[in-house]
N, C-alpha and C positions, 0 to 999 in steps of 0.2 A: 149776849155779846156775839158779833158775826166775825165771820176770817175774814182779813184784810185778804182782796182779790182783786190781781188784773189779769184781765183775760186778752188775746190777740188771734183773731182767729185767720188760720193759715189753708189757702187752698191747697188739697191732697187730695191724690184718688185712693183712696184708703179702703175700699170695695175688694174685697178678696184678702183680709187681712187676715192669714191663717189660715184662708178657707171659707172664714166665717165672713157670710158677704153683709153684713150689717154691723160692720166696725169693731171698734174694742176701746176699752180706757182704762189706762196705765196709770195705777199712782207710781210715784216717786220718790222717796226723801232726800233729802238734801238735810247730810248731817252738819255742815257746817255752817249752810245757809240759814237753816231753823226756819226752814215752809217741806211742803210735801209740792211738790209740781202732779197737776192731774192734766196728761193728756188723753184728748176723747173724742175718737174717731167716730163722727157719725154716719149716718147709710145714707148720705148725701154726699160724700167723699169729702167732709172739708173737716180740716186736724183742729178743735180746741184747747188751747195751750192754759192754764190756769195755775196762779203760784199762790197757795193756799197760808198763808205767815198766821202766828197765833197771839194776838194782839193779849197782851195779860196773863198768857201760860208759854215762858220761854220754856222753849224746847231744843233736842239737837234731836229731830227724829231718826231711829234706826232701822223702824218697821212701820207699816202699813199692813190694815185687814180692815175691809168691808163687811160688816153683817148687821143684817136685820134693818137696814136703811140708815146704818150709822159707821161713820168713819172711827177705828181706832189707830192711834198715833201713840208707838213705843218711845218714850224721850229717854235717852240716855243720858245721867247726869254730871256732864263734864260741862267744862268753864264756866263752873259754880249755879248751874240750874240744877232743876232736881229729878232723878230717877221714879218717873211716874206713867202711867198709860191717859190719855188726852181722850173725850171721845166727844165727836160733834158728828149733827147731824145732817146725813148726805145731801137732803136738798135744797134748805134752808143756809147749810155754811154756818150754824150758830153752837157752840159752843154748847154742850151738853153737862158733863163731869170729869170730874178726874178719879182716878184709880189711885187712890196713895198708896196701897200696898201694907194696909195694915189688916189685923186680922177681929175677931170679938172680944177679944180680952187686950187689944189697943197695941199688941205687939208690930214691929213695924221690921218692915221683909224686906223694902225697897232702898235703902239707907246702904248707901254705898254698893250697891248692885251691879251697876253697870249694865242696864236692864237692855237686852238685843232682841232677840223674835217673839213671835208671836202664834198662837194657835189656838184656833178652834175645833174642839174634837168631835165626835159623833153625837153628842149630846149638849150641843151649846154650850160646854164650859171652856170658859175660856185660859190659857195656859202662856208664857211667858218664861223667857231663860236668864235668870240672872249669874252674867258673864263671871263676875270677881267675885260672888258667895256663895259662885258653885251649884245652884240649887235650881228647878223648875218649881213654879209658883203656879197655883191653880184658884179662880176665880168661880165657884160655882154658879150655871146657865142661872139659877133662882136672882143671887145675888144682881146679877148683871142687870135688873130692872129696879133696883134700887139706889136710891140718892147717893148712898155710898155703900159701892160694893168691894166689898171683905173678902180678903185672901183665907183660905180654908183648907189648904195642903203645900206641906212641902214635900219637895223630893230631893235626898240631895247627892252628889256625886255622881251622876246618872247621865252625861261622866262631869269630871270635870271642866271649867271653863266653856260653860256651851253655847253656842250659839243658835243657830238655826232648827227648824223643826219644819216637820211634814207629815201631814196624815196620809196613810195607805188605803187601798180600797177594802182591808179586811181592818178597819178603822185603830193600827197598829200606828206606832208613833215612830217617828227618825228623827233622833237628835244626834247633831254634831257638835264635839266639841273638840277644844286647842291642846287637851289632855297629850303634854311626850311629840310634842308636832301633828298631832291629829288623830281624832278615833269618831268613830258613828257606832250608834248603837240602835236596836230595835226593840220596842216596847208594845206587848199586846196590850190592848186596850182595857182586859180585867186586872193586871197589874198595877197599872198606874192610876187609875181607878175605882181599885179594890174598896170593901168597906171601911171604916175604920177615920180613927179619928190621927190624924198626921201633922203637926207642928211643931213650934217651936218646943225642942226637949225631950219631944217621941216624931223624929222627920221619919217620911217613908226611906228605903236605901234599896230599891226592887232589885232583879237580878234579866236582862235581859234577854232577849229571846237568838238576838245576832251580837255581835260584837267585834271589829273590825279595828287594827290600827294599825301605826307605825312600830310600835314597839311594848305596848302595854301589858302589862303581868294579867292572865285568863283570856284574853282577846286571841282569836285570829290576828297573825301578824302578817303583816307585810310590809317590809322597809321600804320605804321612802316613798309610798302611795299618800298620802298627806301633806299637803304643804302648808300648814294655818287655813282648812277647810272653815270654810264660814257659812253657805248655804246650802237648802237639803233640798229639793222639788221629786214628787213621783210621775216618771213619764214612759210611754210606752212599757209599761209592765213595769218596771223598776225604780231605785231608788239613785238619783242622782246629786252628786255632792259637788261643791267649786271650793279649787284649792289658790286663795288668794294670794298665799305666799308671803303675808306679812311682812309688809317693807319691803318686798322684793318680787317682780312679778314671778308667779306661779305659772298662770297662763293654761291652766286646762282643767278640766272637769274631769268624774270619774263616774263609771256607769256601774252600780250595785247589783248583781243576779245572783237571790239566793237561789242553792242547789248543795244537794244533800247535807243540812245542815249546817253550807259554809254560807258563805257570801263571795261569789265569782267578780272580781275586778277588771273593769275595761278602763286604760284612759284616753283619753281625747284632748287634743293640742299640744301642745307641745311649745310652740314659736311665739312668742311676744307678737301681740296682735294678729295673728292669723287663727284663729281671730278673737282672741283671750288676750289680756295681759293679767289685770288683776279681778277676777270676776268674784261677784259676792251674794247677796241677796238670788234665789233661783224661785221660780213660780209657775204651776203648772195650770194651763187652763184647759176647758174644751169649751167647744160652740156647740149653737144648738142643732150643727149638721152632726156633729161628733167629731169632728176634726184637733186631735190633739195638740199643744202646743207647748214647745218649753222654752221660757223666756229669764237670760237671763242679766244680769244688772255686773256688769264689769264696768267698775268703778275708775280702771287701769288705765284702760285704750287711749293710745298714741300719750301718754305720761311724758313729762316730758324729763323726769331725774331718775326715772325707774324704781321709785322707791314707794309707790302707789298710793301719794298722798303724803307722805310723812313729812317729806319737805312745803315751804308754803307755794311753792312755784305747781304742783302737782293738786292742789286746791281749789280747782273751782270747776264746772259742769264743764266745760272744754276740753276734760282729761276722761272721759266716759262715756259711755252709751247703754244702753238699753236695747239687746236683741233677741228677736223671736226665732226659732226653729223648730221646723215639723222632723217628722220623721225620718225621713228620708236628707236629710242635711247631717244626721247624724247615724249615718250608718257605716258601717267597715270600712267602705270606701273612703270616707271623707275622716277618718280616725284622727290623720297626723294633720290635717285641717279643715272641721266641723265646718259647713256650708250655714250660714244665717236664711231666714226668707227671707228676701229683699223688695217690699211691697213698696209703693213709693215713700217715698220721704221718711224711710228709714232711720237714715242718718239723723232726724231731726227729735227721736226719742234721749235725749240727755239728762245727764244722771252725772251728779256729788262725786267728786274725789276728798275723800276717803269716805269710810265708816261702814257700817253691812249692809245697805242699801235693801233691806226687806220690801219688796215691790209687793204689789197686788195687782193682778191684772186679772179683768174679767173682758171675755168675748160677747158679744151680744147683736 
């Protein structure tokens, strides 16, 4: 079965996007619309726009990740679809398998989930946050080449209600979740994939290496640093998280610097649209100059009820964007408002109002 696809290719000088002078391509989801939009800047400057819909596996996708020449698509199971991971293959557009979320003794992980990010760790397994049962679900790299690949650890309260994840360069984990208005945590990568057999009746319940919140019992506190945090990206050294604001724009991201033992806080933004309203999904790339990139998916921008989606007037790609920033956009100076790159036709990377908008973007 292939993705129903129209494509519209739009003249762009997209040469120098990031730095990286041979383009980039941006997935999308669109949780309401139920496709992924792939746009793909090639090294001939011209933007291809692509709206990927999943003909026989409704979806509301939340996340996108590229690996191994294959698309996976996090569907979260609201307006009676089902909480599963989709995956098809990147160059063909056909339909692969689905992830049901069950385990070898038939148990089932994904059932009322409310299934948001997505992650691939150092070792090709694959990892996922289910929002409303609390838990990280772990897909071992073995399984992932089979018909049907089996859920084989949970983790759970790690924290709760999580959303977003990001691997570090010392291949350590950052999960954010809704836990008390917001908490991030950090997980080295022998914890969370320690030996041992972890499921349903014996879950793991690890103990983190950072711990960060608004108000949490054992965390580093800091009030009202959290606003309904929903995505995590590691850039320029650090761990950075977007505070959506659930129903109500938030409007700024937050820079994570551990140091002795804590986690040091910067935020950035402030002002509705300068240039945050409701940001979600964050995603970090490099090119093959080395040119850093943090791109993220504010679902918010220009909303027109300020309620970031929750009304149906605030519903559709018109209410979002999709922006990129190097270093230097986010530095001290631009604190009370983070500078975008503004490569051409910027403005034309749009993005779903509502949902967590888990992007994937690769430089190339």
């Amino acid at each position: 079965m292939c993705l129903a696809a129209s494509m519209a290719a739009l003249p762009v000088a997209a040469k120098g996007v990031g730095g990286a002078p041979d383009g980039a391509t941006v997935w999308v989801p669109d949780y309401y619309g139920g496709y992924v939009l792939i746009d793909d800047f090639d090294n001939k400057g011209t933007l291809t726009s692509t709206k990927l819909s999943f003909a026989g596996h409704p979806c509301n996708p939340n996340s996108v990740a590229v690996q191994s020449g294959e698309i996976y698509i996090v569907c979260n199971g609201d307006f009676g679809n089902a909480d599963q991971i989709l995956i098809y293959d990147e160059n063909s557009g056909s339909y692969v398998k689905t992830i049901t979320g069950v385990d070898a003794n038939g148990a089932s992980y994904f059932s009322g989930a409310s299934l948001v990010g997505i992650l691939f760790d150092a070792h090709g397994n694959l990892w996922t946050t289910a929002y409303s049962n609390n838990t990280l679900l772990r897909v071992p790299a073995a399984n992932l080449t089979k018909s049907n690949p089996l859920i084989d650890r949970e983790v759970i309260d790690s924290p709760d209600t999580p959303a977003g994840l990001a691997l570090d360069s010392d291949n350590s984990f950052w999960v954010v979740g809704q836990y008390q208005g917001g908490i991030v945590l950090n997980f080295t990568d022998d914890v969370l994939n320690q030996s041992g057999s972890f499921l349903k009746g014996n879950p793991l319940n690890p103990s983190p290496r950072y711990c960060i919140s608004n108000s949490a019992s054992g965390c580093q506190n800091v009030s009202g640093l959290f606003n309904n945090p929903e995505g995590v990206a590691v850039f320029d050294g650090s761990a950075w998280v977007s505070n959506n604001g659930g129903n109500a724009p938030a409007a700024t991201i937050v820079r994570l610097d551990p140091k002795g033992g804590q986690l040091n806080a910067t935020t950035f933004g402030g002002t509705v649209n300068a240039p945050f309203a409701c940001p979600g999904g964050l995603f970090a790339a490099k090119g093959p100059t080395g040119t850093q990139t943090l791109w993220v998916n504010d679902e918010g921008r220009n909303v027109k009820h300020t309620d970031c989606g929750a009304s149906s007037g605030d519903q559709s790609a018109s209410a979002g964007l999709v922006m990129e920033f190097v270093k230097s956009g986010l530095s001290a100076k631009h604190q009370a408002a983070p500078k975008n790159y503004k490569f051409a036709d910027w403005k034309k990377l749009k993005t779903s109002s509502p949902g967590f908008g888990g992007i994937f973007v690769e430089l190339h």
